[in-house]
C-alpha positions as CSV (number, residue, x, y, z in Angstrom):
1,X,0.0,0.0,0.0
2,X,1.9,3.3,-0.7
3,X,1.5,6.4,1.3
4,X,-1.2,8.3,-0.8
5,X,-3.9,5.3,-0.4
6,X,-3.0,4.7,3.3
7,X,-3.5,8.5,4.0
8,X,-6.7,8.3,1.6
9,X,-8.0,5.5,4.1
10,X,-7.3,7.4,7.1
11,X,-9.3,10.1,5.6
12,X,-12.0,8.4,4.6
13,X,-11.7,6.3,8.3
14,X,-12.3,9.3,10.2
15,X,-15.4,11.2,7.7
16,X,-17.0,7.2,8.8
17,X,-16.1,7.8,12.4
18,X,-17.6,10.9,12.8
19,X,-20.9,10.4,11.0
20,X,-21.3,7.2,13.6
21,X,-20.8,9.5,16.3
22,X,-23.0,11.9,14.7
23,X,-25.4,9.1,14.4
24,X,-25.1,7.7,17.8
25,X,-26.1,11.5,19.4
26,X,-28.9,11.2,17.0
27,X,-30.5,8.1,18.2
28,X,-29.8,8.8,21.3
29,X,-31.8,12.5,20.9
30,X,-34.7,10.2,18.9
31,X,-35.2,7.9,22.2
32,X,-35.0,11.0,24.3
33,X,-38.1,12.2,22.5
34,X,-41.5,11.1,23.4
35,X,-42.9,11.3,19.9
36,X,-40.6,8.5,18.7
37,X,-40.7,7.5,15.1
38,X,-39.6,4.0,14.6
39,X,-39.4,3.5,11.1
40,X,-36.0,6.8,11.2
41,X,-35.1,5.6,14.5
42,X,-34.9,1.7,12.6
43,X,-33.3,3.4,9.5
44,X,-30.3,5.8,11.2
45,X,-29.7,2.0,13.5
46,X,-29.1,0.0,10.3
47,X,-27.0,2.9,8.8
48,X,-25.1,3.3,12.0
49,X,-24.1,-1.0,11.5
50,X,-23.3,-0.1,8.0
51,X,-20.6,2.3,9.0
52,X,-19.1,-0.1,11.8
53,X,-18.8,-2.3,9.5
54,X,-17.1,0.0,6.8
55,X,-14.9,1.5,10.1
56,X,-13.5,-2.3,10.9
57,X,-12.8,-2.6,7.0
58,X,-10.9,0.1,6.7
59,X,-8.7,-0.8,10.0
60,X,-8.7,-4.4,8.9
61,X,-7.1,-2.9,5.7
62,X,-4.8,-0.5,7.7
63,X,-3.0,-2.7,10.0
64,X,-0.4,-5.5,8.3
65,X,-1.4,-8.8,8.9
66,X,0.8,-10.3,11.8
67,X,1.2,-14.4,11.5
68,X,1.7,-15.6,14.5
Protein backbone atom coordinates (compact mmCIF):
# COMPACT_ATOMS: atom_id res chain seq x y z
CA UNK A 1 0.00 0.00 0.00
CA UNK A 2 1.91 3.28 -0.70
CA UNK A 3 1.46 6.37 1.27
CA UNK A 4 -1.23 8.30 -0.84
CA UNK A 5 -3.85 5.26 -0.38
CA UNK A 6 -3.02 4.74 3.30
CA UNK A 7 -3.53 8.47 4.01
CA UNK A 8 -6.69 8.33 1.57
CA UNK A 9 -7.95 5.49 4.06
CA UNK A 10 -7.27 7.36 7.07
CA UNK A 11 -9.29 10.12 5.57
CA UNK A 12 -11.99 8.39 4.56
CA UNK A 13 -11.71 6.25 8.29
CA UNK A 14 -12.31 9.26 10.21
CA UNK A 15 -15.35 11.20 7.67
CA UNK A 16 -17.04 7.25 8.81
CA UNK A 17 -16.09 7.78 12.41
CA UNK A 18 -17.56 10.91 12.81
CA UNK A 19 -20.87 10.37 10.97
CA UNK A 20 -21.28 7.17 13.60
CA UNK A 21 -20.81 9.51 16.30
CA UNK A 22 -23.03 11.88 14.67
CA UNK A 23 -25.40 9.09 14.42
CA UNK A 24 -25.12 7.70 17.83
CA UNK A 25 -26.15 11.48 19.38
CA UNK A 26 -28.89 11.23 17.02
CA UNK A 27 -30.47 8.07 18.18
CA UNK A 28 -29.75 8.80 21.35
CA UNK A 29 -31.76 12.51 20.90
CA UNK A 30 -34.71 10.20 18.90
CA UNK A 31 -35.16 7.95 22.15
CA UNK A 32 -35.02 11.04 24.26
CA UNK A 33 -38.08 12.19 22.53
CA UNK A 34 -41.47 11.13 23.39
CA UNK A 35 -42.88 11.29 19.94
CA UNK A 36 -40.60 8.49 18.67
CA UNK A 37 -40.67 7.51 15.10
CA UNK A 38 -39.59 3.97 14.61
CA UNK A 39 -39.37 3.53 11.12
CA UNK A 40 -35.98 6.81 11.24
CA UNK A 41 -35.13 5.60 14.52
CA UNK A 42 -34.86 1.65 12.64
CA UNK A 43 -33.27 3.38 9.54
CA UNK A 44 -30.31 5.79 11.22
CA UNK A 45 -29.73 1.97 13.54
CA UNK A 46 -29.09 0.03 10.31
CA UNK A 47 -27.05 2.92 8.82
CA UNK A 48 -25.14 3.32 11.98
CA UNK A 49 -24.09 -0.98 11.45
CA UNK A 50 -23.35 -0.06 7.98
CA UNK A 51 -20.60 2.25 8.99
CA UNK A 52 -19.08 -0.11 11.83
CA UNK A 53 -18.79 -2.26 9.49
CA UNK A 54 -17.07 0.01 6.79
CA UNK A 55 -14.90 1.49 10.09
CA UNK A 56 -13.47 -2.26 10.89
CA UNK A 57 -12.81 -2.65 7.00
CA UNK A 58 -10.85 0.13 6.71
CA UNK A 59 -8.69 -0.75 10.01
CA UNK A 60 -8.68 -4.42 8.93
CA UNK A 61 -7.06 -2.89 5.69
CA UNK A 62 -4.81 -0.52 7.72
CA UNK A 63 -3.00 -2.71 9.97
CA UNK A 64 -0.37 -5.52 8.32
CA UNK A 65 -1.39 -8.80 8.91
CA UNK A 66 0.84 -10.32 11.79
CA UNK A 67 1.22 -14.37 11.55
CA UNK A 68 1.65 -15.61 14.54
Amino acid sequence: MTEAEEQALRTALAVLVQEHRDLDTAIAAMIEQSARDQLQLTRLKKRKLQLRDQIARIENALLPDIIA
